[in-house]
C-alpha positions, 0 to 999 in steps of 0.5 A: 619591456617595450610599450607602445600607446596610441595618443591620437590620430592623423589629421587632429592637427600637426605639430613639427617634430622638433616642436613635439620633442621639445613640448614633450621634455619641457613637460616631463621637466615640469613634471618634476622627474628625477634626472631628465638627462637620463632620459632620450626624446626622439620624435619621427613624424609625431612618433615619440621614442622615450628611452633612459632610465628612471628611478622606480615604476611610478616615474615610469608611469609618470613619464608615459602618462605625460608624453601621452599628454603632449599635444602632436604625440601621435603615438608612443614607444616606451623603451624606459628602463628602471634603475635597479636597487644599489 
């Protein structure tokens, strides 16, 4: 399921792309998420694409909750998928 978030606005201050990928998987690092390699940063004009996959819904919410955080992000595009039970 595709979420989008609007986290801000044009004009509150721009941050470069590579700045707001790299502020947003630092944060999601320190969030403690499980595998941060399964997760996907894409950034395009302060646009935020979090792809890959997570271990259950609350590391789901606790990835958009903190993209949504991350000064730059101007909107979000959840495309996170959670894994399945084995």
């Amino acid at each position: 399921m595709k979420q989008t978030v609007d986290s801000g606005s044009p004009g509150q201050g721009r941050f470069s792309d590579a700045d707001i990928s790299h502020r947003v998987t630092s944060y999601l690092c320190y969030q403690g998420l499980g595998d941060i390699a399964q997760l996907d940063v894409e950034v395009h004009d302060g646009v935020v694409t979090l792809s890959g996959v997570v271990q259950d819904g609350q590391e789901k919410q606790v990835a958009v909750n903190a993209c949504q955080r991350v000064a730059g992000v101007l909107h979000l595009i959840d495309q996170l998928q959670v894994q399945r039970g084995v």
